[in-house]
NUPATI-285504 format. One record per residue (C-alpha): x, y, z; residue in one letter; residue number from 1. Coordinates in Angstrom, 1 decimal, always signed. Example, Ala and Ser with C-alpha at 12.3 -4.5 7.8 and 13.67 -1.06 7.14 Angstrom:
2
SITE        u        v        w   code   pos
SITE    +12.3     -4.5     +7.8      A     1
SITE    +13.7     -1.1     +7.1      S     2
***
This chain:
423
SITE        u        v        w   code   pos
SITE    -22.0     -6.4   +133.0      X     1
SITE    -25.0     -4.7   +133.9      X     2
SITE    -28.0     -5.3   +132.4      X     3
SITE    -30.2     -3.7   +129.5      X     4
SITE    -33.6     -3.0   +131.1      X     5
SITE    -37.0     -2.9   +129.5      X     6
SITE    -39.5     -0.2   +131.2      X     7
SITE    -43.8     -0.8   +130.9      X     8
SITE    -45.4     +2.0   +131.9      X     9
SITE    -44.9     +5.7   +130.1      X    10
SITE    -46.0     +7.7   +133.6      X    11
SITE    -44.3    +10.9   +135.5      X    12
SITE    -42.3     +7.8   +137.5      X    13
SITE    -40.8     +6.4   +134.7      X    14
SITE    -39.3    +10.0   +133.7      X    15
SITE    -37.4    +10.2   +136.6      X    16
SITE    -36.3     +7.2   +136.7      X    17
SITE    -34.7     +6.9   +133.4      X    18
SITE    -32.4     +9.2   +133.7      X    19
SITE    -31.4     +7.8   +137.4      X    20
SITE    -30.9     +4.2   +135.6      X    21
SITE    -28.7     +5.6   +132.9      X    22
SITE    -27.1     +7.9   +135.7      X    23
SITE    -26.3     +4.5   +137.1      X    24
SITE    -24.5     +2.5   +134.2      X    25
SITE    -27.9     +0.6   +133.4      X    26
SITE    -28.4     +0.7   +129.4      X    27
SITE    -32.9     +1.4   +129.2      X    28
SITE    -33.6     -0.6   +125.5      X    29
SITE    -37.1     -0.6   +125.4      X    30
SITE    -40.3     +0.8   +126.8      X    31
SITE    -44.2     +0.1   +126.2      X    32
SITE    -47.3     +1.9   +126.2      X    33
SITE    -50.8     +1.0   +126.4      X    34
SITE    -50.7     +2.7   +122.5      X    35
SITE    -48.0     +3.0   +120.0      X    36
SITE    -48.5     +6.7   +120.0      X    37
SITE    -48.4     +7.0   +124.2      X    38
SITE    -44.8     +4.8   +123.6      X    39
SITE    -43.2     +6.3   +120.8      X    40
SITE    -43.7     +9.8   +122.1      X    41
SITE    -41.9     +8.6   +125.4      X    42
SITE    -39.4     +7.1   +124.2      X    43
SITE    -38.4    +10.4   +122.0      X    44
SITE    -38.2    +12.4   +124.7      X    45
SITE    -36.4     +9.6   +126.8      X    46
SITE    -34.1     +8.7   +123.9      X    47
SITE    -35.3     +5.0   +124.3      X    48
SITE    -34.4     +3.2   +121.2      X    49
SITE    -37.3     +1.0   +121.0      X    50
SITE    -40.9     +1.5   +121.8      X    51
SITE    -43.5     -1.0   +121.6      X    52
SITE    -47.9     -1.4   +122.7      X    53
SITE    -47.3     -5.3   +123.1      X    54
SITE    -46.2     -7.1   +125.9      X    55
SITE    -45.0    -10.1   +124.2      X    56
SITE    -42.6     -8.2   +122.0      X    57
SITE    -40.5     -6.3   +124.6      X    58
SITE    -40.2     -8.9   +126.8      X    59
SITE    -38.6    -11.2   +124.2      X    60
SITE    -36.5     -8.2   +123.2      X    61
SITE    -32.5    -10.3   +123.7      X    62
SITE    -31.5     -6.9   +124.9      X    63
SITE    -33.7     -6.7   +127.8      X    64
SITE    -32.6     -8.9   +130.7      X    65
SITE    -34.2     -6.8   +133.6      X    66
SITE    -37.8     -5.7   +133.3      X    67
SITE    -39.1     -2.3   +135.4      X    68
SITE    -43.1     -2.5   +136.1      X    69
SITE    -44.7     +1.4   +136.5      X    70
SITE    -48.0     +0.8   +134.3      X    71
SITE    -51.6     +0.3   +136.0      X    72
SITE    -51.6     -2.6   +138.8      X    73
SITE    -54.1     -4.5   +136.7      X    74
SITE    -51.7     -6.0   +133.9      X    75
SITE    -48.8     -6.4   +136.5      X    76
SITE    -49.6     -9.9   +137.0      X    77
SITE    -49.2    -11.6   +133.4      X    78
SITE    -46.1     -9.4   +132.8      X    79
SITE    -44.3    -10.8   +136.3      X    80
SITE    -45.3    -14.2   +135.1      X    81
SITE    -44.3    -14.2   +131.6      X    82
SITE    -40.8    -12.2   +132.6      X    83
SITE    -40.2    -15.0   +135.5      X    84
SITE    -40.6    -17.8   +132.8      X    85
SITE    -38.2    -16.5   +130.4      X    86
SITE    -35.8    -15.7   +132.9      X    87
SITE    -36.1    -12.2   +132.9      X    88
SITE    -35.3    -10.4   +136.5      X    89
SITE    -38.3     -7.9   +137.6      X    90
SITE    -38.5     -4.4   +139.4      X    91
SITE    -42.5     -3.6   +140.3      X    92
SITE    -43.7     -0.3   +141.2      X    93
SITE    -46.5     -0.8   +143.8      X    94
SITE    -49.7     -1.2   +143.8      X    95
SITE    -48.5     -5.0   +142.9      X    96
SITE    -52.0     -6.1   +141.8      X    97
SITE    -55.8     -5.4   +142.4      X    98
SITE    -56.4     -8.6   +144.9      X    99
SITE    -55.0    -11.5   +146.4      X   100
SITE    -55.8    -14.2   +143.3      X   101
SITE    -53.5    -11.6   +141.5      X   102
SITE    -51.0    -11.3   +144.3      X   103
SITE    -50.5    -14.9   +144.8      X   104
SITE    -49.8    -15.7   +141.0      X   105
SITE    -47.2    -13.9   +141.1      X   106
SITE    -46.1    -14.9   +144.5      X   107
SITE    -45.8    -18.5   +142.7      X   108
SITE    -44.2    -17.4   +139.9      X   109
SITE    -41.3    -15.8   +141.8      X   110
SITE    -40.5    -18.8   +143.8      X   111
SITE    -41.0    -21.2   +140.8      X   112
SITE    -37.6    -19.6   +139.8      X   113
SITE    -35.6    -18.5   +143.1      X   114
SITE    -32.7    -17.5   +141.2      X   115
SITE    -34.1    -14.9   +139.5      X   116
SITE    -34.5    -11.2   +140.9      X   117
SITE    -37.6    -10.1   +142.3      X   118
SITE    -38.5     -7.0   +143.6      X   119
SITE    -41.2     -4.8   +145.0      X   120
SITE    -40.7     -1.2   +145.3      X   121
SITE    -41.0     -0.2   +148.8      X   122
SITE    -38.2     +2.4   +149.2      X   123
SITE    -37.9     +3.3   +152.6      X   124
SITE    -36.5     +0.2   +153.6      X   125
SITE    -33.5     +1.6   +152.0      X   126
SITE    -33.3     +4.9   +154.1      X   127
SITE    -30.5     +4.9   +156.8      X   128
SITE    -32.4     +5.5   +159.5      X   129
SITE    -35.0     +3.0   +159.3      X   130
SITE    -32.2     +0.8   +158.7      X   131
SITE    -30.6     +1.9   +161.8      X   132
SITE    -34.0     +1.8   +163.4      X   133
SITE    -34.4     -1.6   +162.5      X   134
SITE    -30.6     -2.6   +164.0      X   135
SITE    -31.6     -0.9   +167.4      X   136
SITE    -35.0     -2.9   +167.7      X   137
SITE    -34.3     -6.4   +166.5      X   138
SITE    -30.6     -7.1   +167.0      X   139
SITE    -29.6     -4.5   +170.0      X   140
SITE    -33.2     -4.8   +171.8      X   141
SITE    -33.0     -0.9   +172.2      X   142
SITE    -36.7     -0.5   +173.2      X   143
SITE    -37.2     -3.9   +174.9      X   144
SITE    -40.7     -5.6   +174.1      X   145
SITE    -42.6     -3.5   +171.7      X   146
SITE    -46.4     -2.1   +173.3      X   147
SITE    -47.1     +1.0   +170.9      X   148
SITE    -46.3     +1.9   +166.9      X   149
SITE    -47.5     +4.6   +165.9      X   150
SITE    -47.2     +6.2   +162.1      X   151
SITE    -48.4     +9.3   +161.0      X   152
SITE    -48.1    +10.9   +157.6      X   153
SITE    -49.8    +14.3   +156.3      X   154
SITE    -49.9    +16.9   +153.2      X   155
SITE    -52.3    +18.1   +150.8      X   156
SITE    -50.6    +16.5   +147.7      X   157
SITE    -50.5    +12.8   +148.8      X   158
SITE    -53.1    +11.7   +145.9      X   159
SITE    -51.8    +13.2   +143.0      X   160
SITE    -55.1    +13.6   +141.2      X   161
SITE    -54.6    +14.5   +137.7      X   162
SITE    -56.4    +17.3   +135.4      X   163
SITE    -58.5    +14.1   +134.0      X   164
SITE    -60.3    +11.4   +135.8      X   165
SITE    -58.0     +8.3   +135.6      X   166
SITE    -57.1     +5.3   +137.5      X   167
SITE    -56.0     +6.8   +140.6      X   168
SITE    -59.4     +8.6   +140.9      X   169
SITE    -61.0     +4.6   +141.3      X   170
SITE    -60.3     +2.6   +144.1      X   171
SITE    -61.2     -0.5   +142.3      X   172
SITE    -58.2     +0.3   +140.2      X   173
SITE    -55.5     +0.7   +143.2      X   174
SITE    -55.9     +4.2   +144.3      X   175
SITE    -56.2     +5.6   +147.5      X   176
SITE    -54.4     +6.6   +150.0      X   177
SITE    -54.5     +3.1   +151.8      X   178
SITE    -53.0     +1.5   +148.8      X   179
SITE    -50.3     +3.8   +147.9      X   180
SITE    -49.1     +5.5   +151.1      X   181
SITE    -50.5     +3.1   +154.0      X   182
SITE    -49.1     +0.3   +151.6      X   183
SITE    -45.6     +1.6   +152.3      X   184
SITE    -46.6     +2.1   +156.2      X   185
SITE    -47.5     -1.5   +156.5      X   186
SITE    -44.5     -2.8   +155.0      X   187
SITE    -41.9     -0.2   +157.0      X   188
SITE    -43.6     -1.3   +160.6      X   189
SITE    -43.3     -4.7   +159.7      X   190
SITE    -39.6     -4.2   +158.6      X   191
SITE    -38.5     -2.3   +161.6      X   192
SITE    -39.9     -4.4   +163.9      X   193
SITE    -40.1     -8.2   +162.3      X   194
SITE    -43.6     -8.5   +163.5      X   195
SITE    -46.6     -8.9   +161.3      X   196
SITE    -50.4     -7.9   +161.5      X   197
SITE    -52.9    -10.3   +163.2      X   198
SITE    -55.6     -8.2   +163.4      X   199
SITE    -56.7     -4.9   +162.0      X   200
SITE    -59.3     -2.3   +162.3      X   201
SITE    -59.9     +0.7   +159.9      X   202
SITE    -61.4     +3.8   +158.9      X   203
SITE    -61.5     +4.8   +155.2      X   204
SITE    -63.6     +8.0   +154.2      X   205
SITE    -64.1     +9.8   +150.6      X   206
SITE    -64.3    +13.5   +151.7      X   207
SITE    -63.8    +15.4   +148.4      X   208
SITE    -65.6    +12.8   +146.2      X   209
SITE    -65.6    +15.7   +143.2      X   210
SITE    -63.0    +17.6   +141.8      X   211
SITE    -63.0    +20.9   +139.9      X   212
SITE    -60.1    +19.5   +137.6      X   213
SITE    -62.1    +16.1   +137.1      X   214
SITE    -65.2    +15.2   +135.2      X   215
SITE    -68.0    +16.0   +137.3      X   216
SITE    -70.0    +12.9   +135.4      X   217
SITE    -67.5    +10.6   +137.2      X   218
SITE    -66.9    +10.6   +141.2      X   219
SITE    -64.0    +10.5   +142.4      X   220
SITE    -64.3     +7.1   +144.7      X   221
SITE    -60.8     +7.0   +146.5      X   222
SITE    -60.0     +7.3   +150.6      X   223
SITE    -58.6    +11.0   +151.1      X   224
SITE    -58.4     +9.9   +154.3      X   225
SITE    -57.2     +6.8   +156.2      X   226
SITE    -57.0     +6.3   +159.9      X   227
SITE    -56.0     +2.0   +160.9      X   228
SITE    -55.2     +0.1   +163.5      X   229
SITE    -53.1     -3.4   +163.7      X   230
SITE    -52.4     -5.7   +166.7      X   231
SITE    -49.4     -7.1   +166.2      X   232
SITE    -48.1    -10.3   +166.9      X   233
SITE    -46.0    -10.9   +170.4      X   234
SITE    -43.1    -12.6   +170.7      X   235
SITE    -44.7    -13.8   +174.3      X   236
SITE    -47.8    -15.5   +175.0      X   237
SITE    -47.6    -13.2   +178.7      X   238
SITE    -47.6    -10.1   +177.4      X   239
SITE    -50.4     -8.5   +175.5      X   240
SITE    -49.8     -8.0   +171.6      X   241
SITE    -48.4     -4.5   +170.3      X   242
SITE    -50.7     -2.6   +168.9      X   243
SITE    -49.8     -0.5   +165.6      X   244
SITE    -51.5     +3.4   +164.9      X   245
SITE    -51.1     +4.9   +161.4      X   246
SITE    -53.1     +8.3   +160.5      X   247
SITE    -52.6     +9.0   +156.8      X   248
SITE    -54.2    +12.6   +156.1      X   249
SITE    -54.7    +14.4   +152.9      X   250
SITE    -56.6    +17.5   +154.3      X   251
SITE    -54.1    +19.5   +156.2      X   252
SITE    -52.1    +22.1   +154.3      X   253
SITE    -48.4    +21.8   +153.3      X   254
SITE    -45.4    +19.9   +152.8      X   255
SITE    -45.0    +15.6   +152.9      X   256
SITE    -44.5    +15.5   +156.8      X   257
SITE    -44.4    +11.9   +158.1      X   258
SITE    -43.2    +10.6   +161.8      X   259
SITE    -43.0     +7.0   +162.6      X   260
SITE    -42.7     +6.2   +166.8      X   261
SITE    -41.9     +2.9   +168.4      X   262
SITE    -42.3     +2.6   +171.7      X   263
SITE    -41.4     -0.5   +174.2      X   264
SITE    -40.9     -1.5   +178.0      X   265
SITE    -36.7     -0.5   +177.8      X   266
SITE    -37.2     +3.0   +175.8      X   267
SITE    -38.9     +4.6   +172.3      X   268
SITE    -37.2     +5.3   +168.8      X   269
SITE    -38.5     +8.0   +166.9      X   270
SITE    -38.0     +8.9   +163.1      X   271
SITE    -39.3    +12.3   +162.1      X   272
SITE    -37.8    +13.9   +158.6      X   273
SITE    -34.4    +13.2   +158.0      X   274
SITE    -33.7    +12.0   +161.5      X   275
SITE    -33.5     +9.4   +164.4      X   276
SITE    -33.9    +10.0   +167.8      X   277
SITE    -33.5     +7.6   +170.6      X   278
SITE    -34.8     +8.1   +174.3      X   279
SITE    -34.0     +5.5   +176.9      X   280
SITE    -35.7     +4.9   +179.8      X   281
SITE    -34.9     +5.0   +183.6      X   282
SITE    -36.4     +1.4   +184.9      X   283
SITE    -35.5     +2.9   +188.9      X   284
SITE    -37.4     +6.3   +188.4      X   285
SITE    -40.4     +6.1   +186.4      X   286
SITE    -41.2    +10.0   +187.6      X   287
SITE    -37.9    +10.7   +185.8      X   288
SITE    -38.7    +13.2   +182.3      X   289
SITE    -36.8    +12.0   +179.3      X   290
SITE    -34.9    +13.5   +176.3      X   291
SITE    -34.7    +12.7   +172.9      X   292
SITE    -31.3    +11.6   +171.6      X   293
SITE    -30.4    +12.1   +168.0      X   294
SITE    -28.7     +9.1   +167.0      X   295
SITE    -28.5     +9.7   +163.3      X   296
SITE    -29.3    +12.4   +160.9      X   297
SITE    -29.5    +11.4   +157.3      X   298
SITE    -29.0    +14.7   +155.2      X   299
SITE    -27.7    +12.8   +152.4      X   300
SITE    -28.7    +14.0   +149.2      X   301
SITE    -28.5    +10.9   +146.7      X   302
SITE    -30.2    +12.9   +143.4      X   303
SITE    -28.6    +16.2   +142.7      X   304
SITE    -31.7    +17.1   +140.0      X   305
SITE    -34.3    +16.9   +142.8      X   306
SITE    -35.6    +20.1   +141.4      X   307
SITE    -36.8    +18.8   +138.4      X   308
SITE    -39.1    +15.5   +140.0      X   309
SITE    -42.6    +15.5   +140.1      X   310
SITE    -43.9    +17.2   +143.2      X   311
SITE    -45.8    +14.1   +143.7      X   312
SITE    -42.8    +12.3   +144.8      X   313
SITE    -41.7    +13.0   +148.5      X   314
SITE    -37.8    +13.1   +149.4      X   315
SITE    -38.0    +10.0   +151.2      X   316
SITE    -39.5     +7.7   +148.4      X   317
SITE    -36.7     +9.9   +146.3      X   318
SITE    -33.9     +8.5   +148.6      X   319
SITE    -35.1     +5.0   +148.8      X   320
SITE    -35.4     +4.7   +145.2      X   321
SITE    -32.3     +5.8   +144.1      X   322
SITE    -30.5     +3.5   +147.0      X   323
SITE    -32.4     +0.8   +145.3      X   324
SITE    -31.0     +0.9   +142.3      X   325
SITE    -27.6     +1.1   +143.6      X   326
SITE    -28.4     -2.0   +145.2      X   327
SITE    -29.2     -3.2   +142.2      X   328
SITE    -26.1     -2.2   +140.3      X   329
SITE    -24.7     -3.6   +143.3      X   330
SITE    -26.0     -6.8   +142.2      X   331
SITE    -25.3     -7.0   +138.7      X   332
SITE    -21.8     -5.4   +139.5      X   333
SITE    -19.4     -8.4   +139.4      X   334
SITE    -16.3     -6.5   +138.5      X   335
SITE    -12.9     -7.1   +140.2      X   336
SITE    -13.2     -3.9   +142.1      X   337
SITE    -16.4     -4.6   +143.4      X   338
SITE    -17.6     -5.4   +147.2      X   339
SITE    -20.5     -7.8   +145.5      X   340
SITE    -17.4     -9.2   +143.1      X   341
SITE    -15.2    -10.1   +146.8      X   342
SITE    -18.1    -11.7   +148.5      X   343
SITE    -18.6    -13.8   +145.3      X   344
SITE    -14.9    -15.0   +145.4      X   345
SITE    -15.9    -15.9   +149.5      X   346
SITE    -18.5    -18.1   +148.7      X   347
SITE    -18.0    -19.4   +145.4      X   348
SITE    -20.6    -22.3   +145.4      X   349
SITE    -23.1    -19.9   +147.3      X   350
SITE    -26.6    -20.6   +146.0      X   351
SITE    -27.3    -17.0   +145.4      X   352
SITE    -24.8    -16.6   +142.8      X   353
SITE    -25.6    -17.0   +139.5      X   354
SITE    -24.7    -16.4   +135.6      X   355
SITE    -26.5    -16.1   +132.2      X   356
SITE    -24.7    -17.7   +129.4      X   357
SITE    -24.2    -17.5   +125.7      X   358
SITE    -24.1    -20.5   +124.2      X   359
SITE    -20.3    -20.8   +123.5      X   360
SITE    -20.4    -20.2   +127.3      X   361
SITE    -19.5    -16.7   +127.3      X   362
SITE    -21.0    -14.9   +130.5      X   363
SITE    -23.3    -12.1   +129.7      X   364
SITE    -24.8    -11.2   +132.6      X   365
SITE    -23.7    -12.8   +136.4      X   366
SITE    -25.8    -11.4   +139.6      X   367
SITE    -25.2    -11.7   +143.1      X   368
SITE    -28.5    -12.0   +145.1      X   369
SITE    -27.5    -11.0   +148.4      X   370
SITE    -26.9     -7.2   +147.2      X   371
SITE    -30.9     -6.9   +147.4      X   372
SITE    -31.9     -8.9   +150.6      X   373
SITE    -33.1     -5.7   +151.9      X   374
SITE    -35.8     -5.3   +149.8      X   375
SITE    -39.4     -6.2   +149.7      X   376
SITE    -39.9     -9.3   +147.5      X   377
SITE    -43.4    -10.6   +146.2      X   378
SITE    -44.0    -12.5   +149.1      X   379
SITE    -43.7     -9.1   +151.0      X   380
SITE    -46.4     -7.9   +148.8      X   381
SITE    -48.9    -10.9   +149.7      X   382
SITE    -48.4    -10.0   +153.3      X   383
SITE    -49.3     -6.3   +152.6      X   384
SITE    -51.9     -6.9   +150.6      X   385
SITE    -53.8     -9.2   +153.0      X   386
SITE    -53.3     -6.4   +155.0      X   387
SITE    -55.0     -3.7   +152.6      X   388
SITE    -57.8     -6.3   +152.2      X   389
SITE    -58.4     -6.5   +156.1      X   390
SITE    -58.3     -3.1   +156.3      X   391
SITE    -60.8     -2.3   +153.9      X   392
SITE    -63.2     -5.0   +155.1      X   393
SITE    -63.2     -3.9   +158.5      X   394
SITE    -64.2     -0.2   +157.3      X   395
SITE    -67.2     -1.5   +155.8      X   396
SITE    -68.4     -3.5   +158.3      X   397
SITE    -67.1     -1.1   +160.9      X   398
SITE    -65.7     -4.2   +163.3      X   399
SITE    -61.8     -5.6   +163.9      X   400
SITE    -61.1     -8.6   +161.1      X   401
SITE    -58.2    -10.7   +160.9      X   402
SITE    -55.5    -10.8   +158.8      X   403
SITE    -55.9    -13.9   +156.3      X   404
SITE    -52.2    -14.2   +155.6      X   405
SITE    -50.5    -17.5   +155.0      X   406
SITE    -47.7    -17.9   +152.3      X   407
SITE    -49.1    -21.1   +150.1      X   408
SITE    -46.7    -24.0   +150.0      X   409
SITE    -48.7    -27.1   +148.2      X   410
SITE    -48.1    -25.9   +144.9      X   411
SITE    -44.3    -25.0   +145.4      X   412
SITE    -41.6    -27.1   +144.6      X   413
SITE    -39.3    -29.2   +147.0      X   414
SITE    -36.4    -26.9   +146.9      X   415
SITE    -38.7    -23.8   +146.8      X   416
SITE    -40.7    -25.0   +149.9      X   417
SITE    -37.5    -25.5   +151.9      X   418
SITE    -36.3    -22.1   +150.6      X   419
SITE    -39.0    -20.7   +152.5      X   420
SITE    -38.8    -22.5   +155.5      X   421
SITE    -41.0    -25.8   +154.9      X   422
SITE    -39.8    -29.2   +154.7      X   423
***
């Protein structure tokens, strides 16, 4: 039985993915608002039943076993908490939080109760060909030993500044293109190539800082253009570390165009649109000129309404979101026909299995957590937002920092520390 869902946030996201969740069997009970007016007039034109401007009262709803997170970044952290501690699975939109005292919280909350689903909305780790990407690097040692990454992503709509100043026009709030596209950059490299950021160097500039559709009493204080670096860690002490290039612009005209290269001693991978292309390289002739292979192309369309989303939303977020929530049904999805329903019979006293229960013992709700082991998890988030934190040091100070990234493990329980690899 799938779950009923309870939605904060009343934003553009939240309309398309309502209609995606019921698309997908999932039953949306409830939603809040930051005011009763904000949530009742969304939840008419969602057809919500319930609506509600305090925290407490949705997430206590009975009906509401999984809660969705697409409000400001700010109040994510006491709703992850409280939704953990009454056993309530959680879906965040990112950013996750507005530091790393806020990140790690919730960190601790999610692995004070590993049972539970945790998710962070990174969706292009559910995209075919990153996935493929991924396979061809880590498993099938396609490239050989990693040297260059290089990421670039361009268009003219990336910040979705609104008619009014608001949250996204502050970068104290979590706006920027650093946080909201470079945030997905960060956590793709370091998905496709299991290897994380050691150091970082950065370049954040403000070049529009008014608007003619914005209050010209306010600035507008967020990066509109974002150029990093990352030295990646090596798998060898002998050979010198990877280094990562990611060029997020918001000045050149046109479409969402992003291309993400990795290049190593054996051959390079390249994802540009919708495709994969593979080049190998001859180790006898290095005078030799290559050719791109194209090893998958991915024209699947997963959202027949594509015409109606926000602009604001590129295809490939579009794609990765809506093969998240299948993974999520996926998970929830324990009926006899099911794939997740056969691996459950296979491994009966797996650890990742688990059911909610009424208290004459009748199941309610029964999830399999392996259906979402793709996904970005909270600890995901800590990483990336050590990351962001780097980055945004080292453009001020206008030198390399390093990443200060180290999953806590004093405070975690026995069974959680060894979970997570400590003993």
């Amino acid at each position: 039985m799938l779950p009923g869902i309870g939605i904060f946030g009343c934003g553009k996201l939240v309309h398309f993915l309502v209609p995606c969740l019921r698309d997908k069997g999932f039953r949306v009970e409830a939603i809040w608002g930051f005011s009763d007016e904000i949530a009742e007039e969304t939840s008419k034109q969602l057809s919500i039943p319930f609506h509600t401007s305090k925290i407490d009262v949705l997430l206590l709803k009975k009906e509401v076993q999984l809660i969705i997170i697409c409000c400001p970044p700010h109040i994510h952290p006491q709703i992850v908490s409280k939704s953990f501690s009454i056993g309530k699975h959680v879906l965040s939109d990112w950013p996750t939080a507005l530091d790393m005292d806020d990140v790690r919280k919730m960190v601790k909350a999610a692995t004070y109760y590993p049972s539970l689903i945790s998710v962070l909305c990174h969706p292009l780790r559910f995209i075919r060909t990153f996935q493929l990407m991924r396979t061809l690097i880590t498993s099938e040692n396609y490239v050989g030993d990693i040297t260059v990454v290089n990421a670039s992503v361009s268009g003219n709509h990336l910040l979705d500044l609104e008619d009014r100043y608001t949250i996204k026009c502050d970068h104290f709030m979590g706006g920027g293109l650093l946080t909201n596209i470079g945030s997905h950059l960060i956590d793709i490299i370091s998905f496709v190539t299991n290897l994380k950021a050691k150091n970082v160097h950065g370049i954040l500039r403000t070049y529009a800082p008014e608007s003619s559709s914005n209050s010209v009493i306010r600035r507008v204080t967020v990066d509109d253009f974002c150029n990093f670096q990352m030295e990646l860690e090596s798998r060898y002490n002998h050979l010198p570390r990877p280094i990562a290039i990611v060029a997020i612009n918001n000045h050149i005209v046109g479409n969402f165009n992003y291309e993400l290269v990795v290049c190593g001693t054996k051959g390079l991978l390249t994802i540009r649109g919708d495709n994969l292309y593979g080049c190998k390289f001859n180790q006898k002739s290095k005078s030799e000129k290559y050719s791109e292979e194209l090893l998958l192309q991915d024209d699947e369309e997963v959202y027949d309404e594509s015409s109606k989303l926000p602009s604001f939303i590129p295809k490939p977020y579009i794609q990765g979101m809506v093969k998240l929530i299948d993974a999520l049904k996926d998970a929830f999805n324990t009926s006899s026909d099911s794939p997740v329903h056969q691996a459950m019979k296979r491994c009966d006293n797996n650890e990742n299995k688990h059911e909610l229960t009424k208290s004459n013992n009748e199941v309610i709700t029964q999830w399999f957590k392996d259906a979402v082991n793709v996904a970005a998890n909270f600890e995901d988030g800590e990483y990336i937002q050590a990351v962001i934190e780097a980055i945004k040091t080292s453009s001020k100070n206008r030198e390399w920092v390093r990443v200060a990234y180290k999953l806590f493990s004093s405070d975690l329980p026995r069974s959680s520390r060894k979970m997570n690899g400590y003993k």
